[in-house]
N, C-alpha and C positions, 0 to 999 in steps of 0.2 A: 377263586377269582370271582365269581358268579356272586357267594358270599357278601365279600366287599363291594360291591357294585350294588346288591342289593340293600346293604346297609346305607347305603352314600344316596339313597333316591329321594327320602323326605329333602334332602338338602335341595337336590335338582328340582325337585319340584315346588317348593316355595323359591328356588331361581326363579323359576319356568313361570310361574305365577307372577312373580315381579318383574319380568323380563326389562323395566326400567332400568334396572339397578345393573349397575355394568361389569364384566368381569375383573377389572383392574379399578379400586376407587380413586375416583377424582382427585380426591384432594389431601390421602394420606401427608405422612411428613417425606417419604422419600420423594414422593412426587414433586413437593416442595424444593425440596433439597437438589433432584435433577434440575429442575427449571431455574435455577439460581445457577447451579455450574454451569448450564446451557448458555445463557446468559451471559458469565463472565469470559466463556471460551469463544462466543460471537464478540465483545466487545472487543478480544486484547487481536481475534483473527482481524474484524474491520480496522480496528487501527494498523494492525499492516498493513492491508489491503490499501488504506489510504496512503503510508508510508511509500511506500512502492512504487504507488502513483504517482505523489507528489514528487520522490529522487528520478522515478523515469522520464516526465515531462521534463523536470529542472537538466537531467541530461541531454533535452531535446534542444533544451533553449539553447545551452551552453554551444552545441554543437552548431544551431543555425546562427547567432552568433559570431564564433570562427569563420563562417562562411559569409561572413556580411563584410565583415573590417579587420584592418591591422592597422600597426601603429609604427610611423620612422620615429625614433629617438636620435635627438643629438644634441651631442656631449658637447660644453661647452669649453673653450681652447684658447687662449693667448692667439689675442690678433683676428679670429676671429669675429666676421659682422653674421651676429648671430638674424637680423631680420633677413639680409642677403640668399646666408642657409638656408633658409624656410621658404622662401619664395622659388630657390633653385630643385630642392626636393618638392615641393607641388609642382612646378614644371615639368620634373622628370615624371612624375607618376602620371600628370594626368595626359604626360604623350602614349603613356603604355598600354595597350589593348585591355581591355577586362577593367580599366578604372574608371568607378563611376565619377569623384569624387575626394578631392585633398583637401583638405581643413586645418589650418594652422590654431593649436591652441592659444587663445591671447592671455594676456596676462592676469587678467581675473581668473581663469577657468583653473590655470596652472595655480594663482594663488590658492583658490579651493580647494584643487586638488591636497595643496601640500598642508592645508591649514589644521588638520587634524595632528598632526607633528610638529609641524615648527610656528605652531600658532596664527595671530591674526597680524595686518599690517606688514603683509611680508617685501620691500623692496626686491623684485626680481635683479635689479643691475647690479646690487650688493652683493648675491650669492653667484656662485656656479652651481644653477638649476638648469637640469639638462630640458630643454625644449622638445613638447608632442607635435607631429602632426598625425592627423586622423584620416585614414582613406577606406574609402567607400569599395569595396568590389564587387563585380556582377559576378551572385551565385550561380547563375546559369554557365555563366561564361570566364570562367577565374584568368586571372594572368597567371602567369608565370612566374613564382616565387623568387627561383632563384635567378631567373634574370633581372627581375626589378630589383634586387636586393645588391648585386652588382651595377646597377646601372645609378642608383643610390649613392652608393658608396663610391664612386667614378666621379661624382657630380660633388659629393662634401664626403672627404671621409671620414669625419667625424659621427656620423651620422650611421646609422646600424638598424635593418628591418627587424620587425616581432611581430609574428604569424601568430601569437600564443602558442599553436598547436603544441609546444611540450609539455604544460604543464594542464592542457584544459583537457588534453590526452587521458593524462593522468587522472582528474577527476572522470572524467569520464570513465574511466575504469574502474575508479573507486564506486561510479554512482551503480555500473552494471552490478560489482560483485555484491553491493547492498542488496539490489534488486533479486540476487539469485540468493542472497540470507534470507531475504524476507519470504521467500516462495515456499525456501526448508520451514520456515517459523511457522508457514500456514499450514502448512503441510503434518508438521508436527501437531499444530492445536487441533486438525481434525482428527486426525488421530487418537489423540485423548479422546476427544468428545467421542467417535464411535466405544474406544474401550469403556467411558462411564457408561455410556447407554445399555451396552453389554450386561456390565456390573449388576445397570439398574433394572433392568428386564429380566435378570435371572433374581433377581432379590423380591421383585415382581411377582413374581411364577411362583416362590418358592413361598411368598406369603398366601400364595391361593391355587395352592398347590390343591389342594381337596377337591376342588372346586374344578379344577382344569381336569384333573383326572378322572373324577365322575362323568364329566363333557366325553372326554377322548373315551373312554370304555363302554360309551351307552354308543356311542355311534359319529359323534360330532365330528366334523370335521376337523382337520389341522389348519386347511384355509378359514374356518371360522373362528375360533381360537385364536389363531395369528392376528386374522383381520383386527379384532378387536383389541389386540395388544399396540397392533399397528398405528388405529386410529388415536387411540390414547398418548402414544408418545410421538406421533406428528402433531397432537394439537399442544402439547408441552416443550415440541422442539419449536415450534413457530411461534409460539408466546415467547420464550427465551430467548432466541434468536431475533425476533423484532425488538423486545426491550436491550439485548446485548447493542445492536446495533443502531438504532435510536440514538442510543446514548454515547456513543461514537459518533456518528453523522453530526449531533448536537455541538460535541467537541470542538468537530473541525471546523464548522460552522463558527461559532463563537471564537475560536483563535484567527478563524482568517478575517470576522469582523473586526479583532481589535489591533491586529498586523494593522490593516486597512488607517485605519483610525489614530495609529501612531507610527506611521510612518517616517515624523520628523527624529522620531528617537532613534540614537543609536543600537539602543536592542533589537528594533524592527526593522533597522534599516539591514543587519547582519543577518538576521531572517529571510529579508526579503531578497539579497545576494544568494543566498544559498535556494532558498526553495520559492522564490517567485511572489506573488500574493499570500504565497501557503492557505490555495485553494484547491482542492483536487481534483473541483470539476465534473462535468457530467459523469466521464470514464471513472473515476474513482464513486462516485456516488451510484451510479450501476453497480461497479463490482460488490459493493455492500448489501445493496438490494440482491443480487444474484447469491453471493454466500449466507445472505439470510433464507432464504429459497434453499438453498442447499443443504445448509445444516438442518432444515425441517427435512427434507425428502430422507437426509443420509441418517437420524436419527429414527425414522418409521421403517427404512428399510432392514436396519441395522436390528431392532428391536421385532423385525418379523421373521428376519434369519435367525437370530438368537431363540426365538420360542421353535420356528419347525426344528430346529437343531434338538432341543430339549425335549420336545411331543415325540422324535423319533426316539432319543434315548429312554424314555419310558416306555415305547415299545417294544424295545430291546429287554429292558427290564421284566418287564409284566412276565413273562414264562417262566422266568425264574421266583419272584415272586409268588407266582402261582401255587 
């Protein structure tokens, strides 16, 4: 033992003399090559991050929403004085507690509505197009569903309440189980990332391997070893992780500029149905700054557990060795 240690000392001592030059090199190609994975696994975590963001909010709206308005429909009938209808459902609703508000769709609104299907120029008194009205409810203070729904239908029965809640339910449910995919996904990318760092700390070690050993058997510490393992891939995790995520943030950025910007088109308008501006906002632009912070911290720690792990297995070794 003594032997090897003293063969191993010119080595340590033109270290010791350069003390510059650090135990793990800068700029090798694996170090390269981590900082690039690093990189790609912050870029695909922050776009979930933002994902997540953008379907939890869009389920917020969805739901305040629900709690703002519903809609009477009625159907139109032989005999029928369909202005009469519409005037007697605003009556009814706006004598009912909890209504802020009845609004009769008029014939424009209804023609836009229908204009994506049955075109432009639509004569409403030529078809049987069922007639909206729109009513306002106080969130604080709701009515009472199924009485006004009855009280509705008492009044024109033609005419039939829609709370949405069955089917906005249903997104909503859809929007949560995305949100608890997305959680596994991030869950999942850190994962990798600590196993590459693993990988790359012991391929580390193992290339300055001479070098760590001489240290550990003259005296060195394992906290100084480590440290210096540590400091090396916190600063390759936080270069990677600001360029992963950079370049995300850049993304969402740039697509909610051009949502923004083309709003009259039917692609953004069907975007903008579903996920809002498709902007994710402080809260998602935090959470990226945060998981960039993270994946540095969990990449240094990762990489100084992995070396004490390794500094003790050589002290296991070394007697036998011996």
């Amino acid at each position: 033992m003594i032997d090897r240690v003293l063969s191993r000392l010119p080595a340590l001592a033109r270290s010791a003399g350069a003390r510059a030059a650090p135990i793990v090199p800068p700029g090798n190609v694996a170090g390269r090559a981590l900082l690039t994975v690093i990189a790609i696994m912050t870029f695909l975590a922050s776009l979930t991050v933002g994902a997540v963001t953008l379907v939890s909010d869009t389920a917020a709206q969805w739901q305040s929403q629900i709690a703002r308005e519903v809609t009477v429909q009625i159907r139109p009938d032989e005999g029928l004085d369909m202005g009469a209808a519409l005037s007697r459902v605003q009556m009814v609703a706006l004598s009912t507690h909890g209504i802020l508000s009845a609004e009769a769709m008029d014939d424009a609104a209804t023609s836009r509505l229908l204009e994506p299907w049955l075109g432009e120029g639509l004569k409403l008194d030529d078809l049987p197009v069922p007639r909206l009205v729109i009513i306002a409810i106080n969130e604080d203070d709701p009515p009472d569903f199924a009485a006004l729904g009855k009280a509705i239908r008492d009044a024109v029965p033609q005419a039939s309440l829609d709370d949405h809640r069955a089917w906005v339910s249903r997104l909503v449910s859809m929007a949560h189980a995305t949100v608890w995919t997305g959680i596994a996904i991030l869950a999942l990318v850190l994962v990798a990332t600590v196993l590459t760092v693993v990988f790359a700390t012991r391929g580390a070690m193992t290339g300055n391997r001479h070098i760590i050993e001489v240290l550990h058997f003259v005296g060195a510490r394992g906290s100084f070893i480590a440290a210096e393992f540590q400091r090396h891939f916190l600063k390759l995790g936080l270069i990677g992780a600001l360029a992963g995520g950079a370049v995300a943030l850049c993304a969402f950025y740039l697509f909610g500029r051009w949502t923004a910007a083309n709003q009259a088109t039917p692609e953004a308008d069907q975007i903008s149905a579903l996920f809002g501006s498709f902007s994710i906002g402080w809260t998602g632009y935090g959470g990226v700054l945060l998981l960039i912070v993270l994946i540095g911290v969990l990449t240094a720690i990762t990489s100084r557990v992995t070396v004490i792990r390794q500094l003790a297995a050589i002290d296991m070794l070394s007697p036998v060795e011996a």
